[in-house]
C-alpha positions as CSV (number, residue, x, y, z in Angstrom):
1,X,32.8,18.4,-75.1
2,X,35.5,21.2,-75.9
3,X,34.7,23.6,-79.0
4,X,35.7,23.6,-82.3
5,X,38.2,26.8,-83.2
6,X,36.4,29.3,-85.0
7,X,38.3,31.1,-87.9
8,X,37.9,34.6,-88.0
9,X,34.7,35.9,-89.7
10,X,35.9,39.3,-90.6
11,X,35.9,40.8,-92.7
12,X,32.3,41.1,-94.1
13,X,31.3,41.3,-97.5
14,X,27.4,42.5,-98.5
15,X,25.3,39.8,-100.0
16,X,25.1,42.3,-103.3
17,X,29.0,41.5,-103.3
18,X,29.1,38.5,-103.1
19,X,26.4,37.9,-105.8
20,X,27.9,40.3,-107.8
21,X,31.4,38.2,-107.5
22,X,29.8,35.2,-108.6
23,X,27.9,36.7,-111.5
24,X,31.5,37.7,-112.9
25,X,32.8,34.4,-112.7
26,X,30.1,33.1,-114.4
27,X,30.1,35.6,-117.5
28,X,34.3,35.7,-117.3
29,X,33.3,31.7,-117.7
30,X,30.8,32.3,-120.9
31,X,33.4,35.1,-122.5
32,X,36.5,32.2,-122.0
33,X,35.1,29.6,-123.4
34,X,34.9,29.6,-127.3
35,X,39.0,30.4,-127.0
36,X,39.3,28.3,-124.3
37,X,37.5,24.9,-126.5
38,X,39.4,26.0,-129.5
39,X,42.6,26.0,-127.9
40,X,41.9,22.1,-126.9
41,X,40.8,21.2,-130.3
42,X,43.5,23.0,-131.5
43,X,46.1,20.5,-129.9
44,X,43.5,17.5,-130.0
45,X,43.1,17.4,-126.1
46,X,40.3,15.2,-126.8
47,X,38.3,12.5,-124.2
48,X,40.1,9.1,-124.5
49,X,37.8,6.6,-125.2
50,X,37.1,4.4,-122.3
51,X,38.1,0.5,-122.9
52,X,38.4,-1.1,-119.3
53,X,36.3,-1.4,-115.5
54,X,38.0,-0.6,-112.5
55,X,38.9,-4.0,-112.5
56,X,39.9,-4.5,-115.9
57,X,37.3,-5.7,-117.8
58,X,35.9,-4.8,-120.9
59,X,33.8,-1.5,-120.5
60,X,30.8,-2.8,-122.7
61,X,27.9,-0.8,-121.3
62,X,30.2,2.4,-121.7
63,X,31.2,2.0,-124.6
64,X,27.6,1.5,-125.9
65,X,26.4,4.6,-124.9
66,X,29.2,6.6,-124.9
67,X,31.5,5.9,-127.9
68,X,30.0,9.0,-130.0
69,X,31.9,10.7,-127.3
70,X,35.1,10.1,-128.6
71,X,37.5,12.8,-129.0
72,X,35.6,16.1,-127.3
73,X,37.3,18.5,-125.5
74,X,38.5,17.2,-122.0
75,X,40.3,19.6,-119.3
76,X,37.3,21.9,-118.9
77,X,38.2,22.0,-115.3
78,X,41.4,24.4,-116.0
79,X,38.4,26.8,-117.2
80,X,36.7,26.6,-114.1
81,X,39.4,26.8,-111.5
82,X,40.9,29.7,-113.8
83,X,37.9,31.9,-113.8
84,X,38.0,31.7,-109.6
85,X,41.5,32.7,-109.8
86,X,40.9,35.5,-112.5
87,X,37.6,36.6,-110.2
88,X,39.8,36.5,-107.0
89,X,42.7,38.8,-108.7
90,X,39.6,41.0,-109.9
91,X,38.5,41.5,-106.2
92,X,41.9,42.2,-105.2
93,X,42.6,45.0,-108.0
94,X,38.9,46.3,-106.7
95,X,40.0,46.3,-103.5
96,X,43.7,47.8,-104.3
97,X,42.2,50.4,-105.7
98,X,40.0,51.6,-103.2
99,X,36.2,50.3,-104.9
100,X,35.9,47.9,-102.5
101,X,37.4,47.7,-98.7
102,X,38.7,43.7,-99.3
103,X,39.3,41.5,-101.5
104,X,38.4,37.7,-101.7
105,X,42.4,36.7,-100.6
106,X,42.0,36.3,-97.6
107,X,44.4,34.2,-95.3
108,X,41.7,33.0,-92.6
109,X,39.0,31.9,-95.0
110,X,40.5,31.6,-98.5
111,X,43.9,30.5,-98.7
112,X,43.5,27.1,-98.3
113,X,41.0,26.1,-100.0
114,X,42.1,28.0,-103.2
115,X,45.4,26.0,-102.5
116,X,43.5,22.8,-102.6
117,X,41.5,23.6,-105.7
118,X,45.2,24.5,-107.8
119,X,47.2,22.1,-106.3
120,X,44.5,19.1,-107.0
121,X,43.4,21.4,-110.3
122,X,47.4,20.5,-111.7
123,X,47.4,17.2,-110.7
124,X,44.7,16.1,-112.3
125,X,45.8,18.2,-115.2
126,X,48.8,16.1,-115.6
127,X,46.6,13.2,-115.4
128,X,44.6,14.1,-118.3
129,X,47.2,15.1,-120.5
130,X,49.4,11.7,-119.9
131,X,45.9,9.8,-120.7
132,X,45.3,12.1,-124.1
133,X,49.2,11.6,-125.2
134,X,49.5,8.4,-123.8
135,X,47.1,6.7,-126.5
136,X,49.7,8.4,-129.1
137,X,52.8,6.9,-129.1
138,X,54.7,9.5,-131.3
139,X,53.2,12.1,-129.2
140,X,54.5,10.7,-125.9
141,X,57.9,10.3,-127.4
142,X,58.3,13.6,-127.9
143,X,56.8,14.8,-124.9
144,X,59.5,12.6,-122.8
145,X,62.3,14.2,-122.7
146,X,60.7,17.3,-121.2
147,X,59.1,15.5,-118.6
148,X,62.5,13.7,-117.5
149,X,63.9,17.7,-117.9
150,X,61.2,18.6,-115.0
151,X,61.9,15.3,-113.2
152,X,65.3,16.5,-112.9
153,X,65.0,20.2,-112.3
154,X,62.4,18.8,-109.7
155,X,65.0,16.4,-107.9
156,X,67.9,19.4,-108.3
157,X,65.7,21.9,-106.2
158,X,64.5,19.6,-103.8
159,X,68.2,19.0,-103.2
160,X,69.4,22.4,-103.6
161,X,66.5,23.9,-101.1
162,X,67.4,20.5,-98.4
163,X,71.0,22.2,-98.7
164,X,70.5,25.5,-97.7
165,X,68.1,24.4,-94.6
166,X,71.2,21.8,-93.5
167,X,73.5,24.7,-93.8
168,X,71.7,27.3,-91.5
169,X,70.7,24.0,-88.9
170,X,67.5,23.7,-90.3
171,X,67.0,20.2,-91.5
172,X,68.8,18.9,-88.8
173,X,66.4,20.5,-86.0
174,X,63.5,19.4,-88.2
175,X,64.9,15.5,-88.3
176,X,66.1,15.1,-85.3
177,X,62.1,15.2,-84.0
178,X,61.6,12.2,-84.0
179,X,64.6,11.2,-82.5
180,X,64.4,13.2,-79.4
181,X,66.8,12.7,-76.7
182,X,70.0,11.4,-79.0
183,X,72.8,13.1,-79.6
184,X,73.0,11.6,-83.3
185,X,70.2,13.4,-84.2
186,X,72.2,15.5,-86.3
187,X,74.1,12.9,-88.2
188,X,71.1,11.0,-89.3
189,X,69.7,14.4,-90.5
190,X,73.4,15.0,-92.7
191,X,72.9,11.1,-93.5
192,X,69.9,11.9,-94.9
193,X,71.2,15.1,-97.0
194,X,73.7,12.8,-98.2
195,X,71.6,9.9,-99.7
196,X,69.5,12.3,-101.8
197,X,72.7,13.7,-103.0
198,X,74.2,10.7,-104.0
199,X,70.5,9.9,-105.4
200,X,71.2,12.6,-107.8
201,X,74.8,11.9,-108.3
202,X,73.4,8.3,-109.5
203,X,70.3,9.5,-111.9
204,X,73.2,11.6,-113.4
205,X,75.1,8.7,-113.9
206,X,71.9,6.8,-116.3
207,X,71.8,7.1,-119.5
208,X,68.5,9.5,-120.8
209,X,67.2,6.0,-122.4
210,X,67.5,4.7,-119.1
211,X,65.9,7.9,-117.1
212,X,63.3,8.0,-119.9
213,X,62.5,4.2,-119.0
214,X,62.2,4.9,-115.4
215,X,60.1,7.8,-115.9
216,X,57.8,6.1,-117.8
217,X,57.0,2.8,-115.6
218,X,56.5,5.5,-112.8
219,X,54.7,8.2,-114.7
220,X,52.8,6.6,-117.2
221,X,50.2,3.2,-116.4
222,X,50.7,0.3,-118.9
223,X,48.3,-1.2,-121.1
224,X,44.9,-0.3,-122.1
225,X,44.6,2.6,-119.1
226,X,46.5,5.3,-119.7
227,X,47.1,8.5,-117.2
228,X,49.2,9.0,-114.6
229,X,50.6,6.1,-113.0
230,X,48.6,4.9,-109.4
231,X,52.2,5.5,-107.6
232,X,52.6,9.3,-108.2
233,X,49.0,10.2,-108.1
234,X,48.2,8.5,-104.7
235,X,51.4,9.7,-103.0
236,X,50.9,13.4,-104.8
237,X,47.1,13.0,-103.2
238,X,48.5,12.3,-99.5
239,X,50.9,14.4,-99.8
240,X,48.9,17.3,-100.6
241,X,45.9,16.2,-97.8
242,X,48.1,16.1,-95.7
243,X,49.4,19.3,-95.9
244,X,45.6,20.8,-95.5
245,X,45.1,18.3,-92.9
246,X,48.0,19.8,-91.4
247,X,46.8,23.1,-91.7
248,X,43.5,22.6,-89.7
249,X,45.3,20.7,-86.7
250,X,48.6,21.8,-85.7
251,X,48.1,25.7,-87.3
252,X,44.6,26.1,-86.4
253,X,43.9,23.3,-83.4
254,X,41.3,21.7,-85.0
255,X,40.6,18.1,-83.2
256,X,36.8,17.3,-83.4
257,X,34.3,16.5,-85.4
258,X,31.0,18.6,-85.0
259,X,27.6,16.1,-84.8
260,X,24.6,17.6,-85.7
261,X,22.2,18.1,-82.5
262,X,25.1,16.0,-80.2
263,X,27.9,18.0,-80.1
264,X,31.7,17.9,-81.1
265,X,33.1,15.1,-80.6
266,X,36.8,15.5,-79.8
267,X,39.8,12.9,-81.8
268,X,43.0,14.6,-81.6
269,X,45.8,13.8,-83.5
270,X,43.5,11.5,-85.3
271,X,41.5,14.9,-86.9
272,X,44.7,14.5,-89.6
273,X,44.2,11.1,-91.2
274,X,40.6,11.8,-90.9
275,X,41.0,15.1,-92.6
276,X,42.7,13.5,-95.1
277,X,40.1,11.2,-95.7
278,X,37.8,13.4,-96.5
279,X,39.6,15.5,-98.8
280,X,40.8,12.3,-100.5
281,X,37.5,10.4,-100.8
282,X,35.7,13.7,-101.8
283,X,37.5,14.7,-104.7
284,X,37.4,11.1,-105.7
285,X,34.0,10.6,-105.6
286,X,33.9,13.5,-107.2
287,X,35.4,12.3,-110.2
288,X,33.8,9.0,-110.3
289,X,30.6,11.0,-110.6
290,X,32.2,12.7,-113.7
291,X,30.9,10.1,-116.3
292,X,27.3,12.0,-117.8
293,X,27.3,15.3,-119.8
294,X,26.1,17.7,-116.6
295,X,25.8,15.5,-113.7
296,X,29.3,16.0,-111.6
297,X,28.7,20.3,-112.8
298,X,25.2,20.6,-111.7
299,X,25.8,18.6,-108.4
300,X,28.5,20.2,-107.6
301,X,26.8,23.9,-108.0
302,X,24.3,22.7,-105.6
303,X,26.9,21.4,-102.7
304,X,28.9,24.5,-103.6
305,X,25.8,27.0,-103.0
306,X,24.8,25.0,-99.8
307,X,27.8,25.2,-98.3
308,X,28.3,28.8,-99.3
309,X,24.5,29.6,-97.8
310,X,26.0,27.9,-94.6
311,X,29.3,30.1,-94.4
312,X,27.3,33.6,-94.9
313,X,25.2,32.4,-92.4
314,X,27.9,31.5,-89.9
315,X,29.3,34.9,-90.6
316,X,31.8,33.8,-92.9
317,X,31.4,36.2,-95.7
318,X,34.6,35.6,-97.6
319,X,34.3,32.2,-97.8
320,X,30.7,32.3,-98.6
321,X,32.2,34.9,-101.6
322,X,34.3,32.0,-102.5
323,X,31.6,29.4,-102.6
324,X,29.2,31.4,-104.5
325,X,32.4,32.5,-107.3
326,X,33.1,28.4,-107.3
327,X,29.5,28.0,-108.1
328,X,29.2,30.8,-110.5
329,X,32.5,29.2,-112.3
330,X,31.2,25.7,-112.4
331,X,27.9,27.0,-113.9
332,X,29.1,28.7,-117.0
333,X,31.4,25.6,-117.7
334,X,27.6,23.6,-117.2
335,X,26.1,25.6,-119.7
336,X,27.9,24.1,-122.2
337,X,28.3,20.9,-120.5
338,X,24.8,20.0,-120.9
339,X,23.7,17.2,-123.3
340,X,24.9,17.1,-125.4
341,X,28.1,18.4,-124.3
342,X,30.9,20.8,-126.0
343,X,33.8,20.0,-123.9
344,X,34.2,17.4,-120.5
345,X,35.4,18.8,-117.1
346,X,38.3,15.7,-116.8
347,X,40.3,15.1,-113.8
348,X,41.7,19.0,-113.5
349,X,37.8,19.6,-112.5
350,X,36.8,16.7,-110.6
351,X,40.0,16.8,-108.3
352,X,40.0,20.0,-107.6
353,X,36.3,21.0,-107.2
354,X,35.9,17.6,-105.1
355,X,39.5,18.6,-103.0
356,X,38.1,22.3,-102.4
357,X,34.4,21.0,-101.5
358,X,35.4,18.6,-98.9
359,X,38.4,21.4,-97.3
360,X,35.2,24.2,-96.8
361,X,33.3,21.4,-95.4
362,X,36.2,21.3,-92.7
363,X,36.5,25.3,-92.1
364,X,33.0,25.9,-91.5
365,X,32.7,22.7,-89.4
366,X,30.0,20.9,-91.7
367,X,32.3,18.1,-92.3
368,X,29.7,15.9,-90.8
369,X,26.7,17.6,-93.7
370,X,29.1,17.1,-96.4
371,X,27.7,13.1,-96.6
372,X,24.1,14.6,-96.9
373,X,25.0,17.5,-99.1
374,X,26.9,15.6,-101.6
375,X,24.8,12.4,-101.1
376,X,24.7,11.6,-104.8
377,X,28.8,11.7,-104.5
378,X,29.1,9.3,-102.0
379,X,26.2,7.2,-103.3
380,X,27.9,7.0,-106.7
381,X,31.2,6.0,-104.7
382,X,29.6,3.0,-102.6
383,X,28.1,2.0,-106.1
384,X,32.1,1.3,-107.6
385,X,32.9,0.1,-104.1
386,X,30.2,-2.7,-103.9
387,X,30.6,-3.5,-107.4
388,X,34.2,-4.6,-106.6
389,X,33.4,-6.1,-103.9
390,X,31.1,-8.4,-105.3
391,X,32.7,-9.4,-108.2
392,X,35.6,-10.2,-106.2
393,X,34.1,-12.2,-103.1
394,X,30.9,-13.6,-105.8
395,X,32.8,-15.4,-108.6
396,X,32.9,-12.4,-110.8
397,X,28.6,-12.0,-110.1
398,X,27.6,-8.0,-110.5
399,X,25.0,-6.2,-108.4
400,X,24.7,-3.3,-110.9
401,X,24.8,-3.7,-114.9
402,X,27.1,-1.5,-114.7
403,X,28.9,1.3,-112.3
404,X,29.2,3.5,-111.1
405,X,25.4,3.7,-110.7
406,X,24.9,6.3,-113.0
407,X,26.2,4.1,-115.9
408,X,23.6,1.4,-114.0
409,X,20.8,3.4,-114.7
410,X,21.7,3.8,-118.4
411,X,22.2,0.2,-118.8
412,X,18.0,0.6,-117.8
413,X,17.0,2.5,-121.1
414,X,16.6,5.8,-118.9
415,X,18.2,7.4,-121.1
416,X,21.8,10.2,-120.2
417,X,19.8,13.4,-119.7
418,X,16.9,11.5,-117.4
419,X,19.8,9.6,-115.5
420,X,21.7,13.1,-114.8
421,X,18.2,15.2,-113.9
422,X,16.7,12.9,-111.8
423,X,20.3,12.8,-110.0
424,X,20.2,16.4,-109.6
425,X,16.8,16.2,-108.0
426,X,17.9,13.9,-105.8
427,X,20.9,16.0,-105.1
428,X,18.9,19.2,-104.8
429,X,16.6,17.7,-102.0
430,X,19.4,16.3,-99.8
431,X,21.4,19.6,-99.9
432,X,18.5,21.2,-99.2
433,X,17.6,19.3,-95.9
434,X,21.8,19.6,-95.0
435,X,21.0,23.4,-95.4
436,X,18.3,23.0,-92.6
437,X,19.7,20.6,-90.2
438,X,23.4,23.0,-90.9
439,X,20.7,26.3,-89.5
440,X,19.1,24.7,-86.7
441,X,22.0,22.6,-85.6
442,X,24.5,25.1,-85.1
């Protein structure tokens, strides 16, 4: 079976580093925090109370044990992906300045997965916002026009950037791929210009009652859910996968799938749907798990540390550094996040965190772990998928009170800080043997 492609392990960082890295995030976390929770009470970025299932029903069990939650702090996820950014521009002034001999920005082993983690961290930004100011009507009226000024200064760029690669024969080359061999190649690429000009030339043309209308059936779901609408987010999602997807395969070769005690076991062009699976069913199970005060944080500080105990050992020291900095991050935003808890991570967290997990799961060929390391994530996932399934193929019959599981086990009388300990345990122990089997197996 061939090998996977290694990325480069140097340079090293000392363990003391490393730990040292991660303790700053974590106290840079602490110090952040009372501004950073004023700020969203401030400007009443509160949690949304929750009023429907995934499949539209009426959210009774949640909102029996969760209603008191109404109106906390949401968006603590900015807090967490900023204090990795703040800690990887404090490495880099340490290592501009001669105190250290690198920093953690590191093209082989940090790059991506920091581009992940902010890409997925905005998106889901967006998402939370639109679901705060979409329950205000007066507050999304105002809001509006700005977002049809970015739609618009988003569409002019795109247009403007498409020009200058037709003009130096860029565009063209890069269209006429998949039309190899014909000599129109070029036309359908200055076609192509064309129709997204006169796109432009036509949104120009409606009136901003009409733009703003447009904007907010695509933006904005209707009805009782409120967020960003399912069109955006899932195209912004693939896109995005598929640029790290892209990343591993055609800039990196990456075409297999390491198998514990077996081997690598070699898919091609296939690695990039599959790579995008991943990334896109992490980070969403992610977020599914995001529904107790402490569970998604604490679970995600153990998969974080795993993997980052796997990359050291692998001799990949700066993405270990990055792991344990993640880790550090997501634990000052859990100390506060315990029950009961001062602010919620949202979607900018979930996303991201989720995104960035399953993209280190890919570079240090664990991909194959991450199921084991993150069981609880992928067991709270199956819990929603079953649920639907059932209640669509059984008459509307449910297997769990409630899902995802974690709300199931509520519906028990367990109790929220039982529910999210003993998931944690649970968690713990399945990292930990993904730990073992990642040592021996590799």
């Amino acid at each position: 079976m061939p090998a996977m492609p290694v990325i480069p392990p140097r340079p090293d960082l000392p363990l003391l580093l490393i730990l040292g890295y991660a303790f700053f995030a974590f106290v840079l976390g602490l110090l952040l925090t009372p501004g950073f929770v004023s700020f969203l009470r401030r400007n009443k970025l509160g949690k949304q109370l929750r009023v429907e299932t995934v499949d539209g029903r009426e959210a009774s069990v949640f909102r029996k044990y969760h209603e008191k939650k109404f109106g906390t702090p949401t968006m603590g996820g900015v807090l967490v992906w900023g204090s990795i950014v703040l800690t990887i521009a404090f490495s880099r002034l340490l290592s501009y300045f001669g105190i250290v001999e690198n920093s953690l920005l590191q093209r082989g082993q940090v790059y991506i997965p920091l581009f992940t983690l902010l890409s997925l961290g905005v998106l889901g930004a967006i998402d939370d916002y639109l679901n705060i100011v979409g329950a205000n009507e007066e507050q999304w009226s105002r809001i509006l026009p700005k977002i049809r000024a970015w739609f618009i200064g988003a569409v002019i760029l795109v247009i403007v950037v498409l020009g200058a690669a037709s003009l130096f024969g860029f565009l063209d080359s890069l269209l006429s791929i998949p039309f190899a061999g014909r000599p129109d190649a070029g036309v359908i690429g200055l076609s192509a210009l064309l129709l997204l000009l006169a796109a432009i030339l036509l949104l120009f043309g409606f009136s901003g009652a009409m733009v703003d209308d447009v904007l907010r059936r695509l933006v904005m779901r209707e009805g009782k859910k409120r967020g960003l609408g399912v069109l955006p987010k899932i195209t912004t999602l693939l896109a995005l996968s598929f640029v790290a997807a892209g990343w591993f395969y055609f800039k990196n070769g990456y075409d297999g799938v390491a198998i514990p005690f077996v081997g690598t076991m070699s898919i091609g062009l296939w690695y990039v749907p599959f790579a995008m699976f991943v990334i896109i069913g992490t980070a969403n199970a992610v977020n599914v798990t995001d529904g107790l005060d402490g569970l998604a944080g604490g679970l995600l500080v153990i998969a974080f540390g795993s993997f980052g105990v796997l990359s050291f050992i692998h001799g990949l020291t700066v993405l270990a550094a990055f792991c344990a900095v993640t880790a550090g991050a997501i634990a000052a935003f859990l100390w506060h996040n315990v029950p009961p808890a001062l602010f919620f991570m949202g979607d900018t967290g979930a996303l991201a965190l989720g995104g960035a997990l399953a993209v280190i799961s890919l570079m240090t060929d664990q991909v194959a772990l991450l199921p084991l390391i993150g069981f609880v994530f992928v067991i709270e996932m199956l819990s929603v998928i079953v649920q639907l399934a059932s209640k669509n193929l059984r008459g509307g019959k449910k297997i769990f009170r409630a899902a995802p599981i974690h709300h199931h086990f509520e519906a028990l009388e367990w109790g929220e800080s039982k529910v999210t300990m003993r998931l944690w345990i649970i968690g713990g122990f399945c990292a930990l043997l993904g730990v073992i089997i990642g040592i021996y197996a590799g």
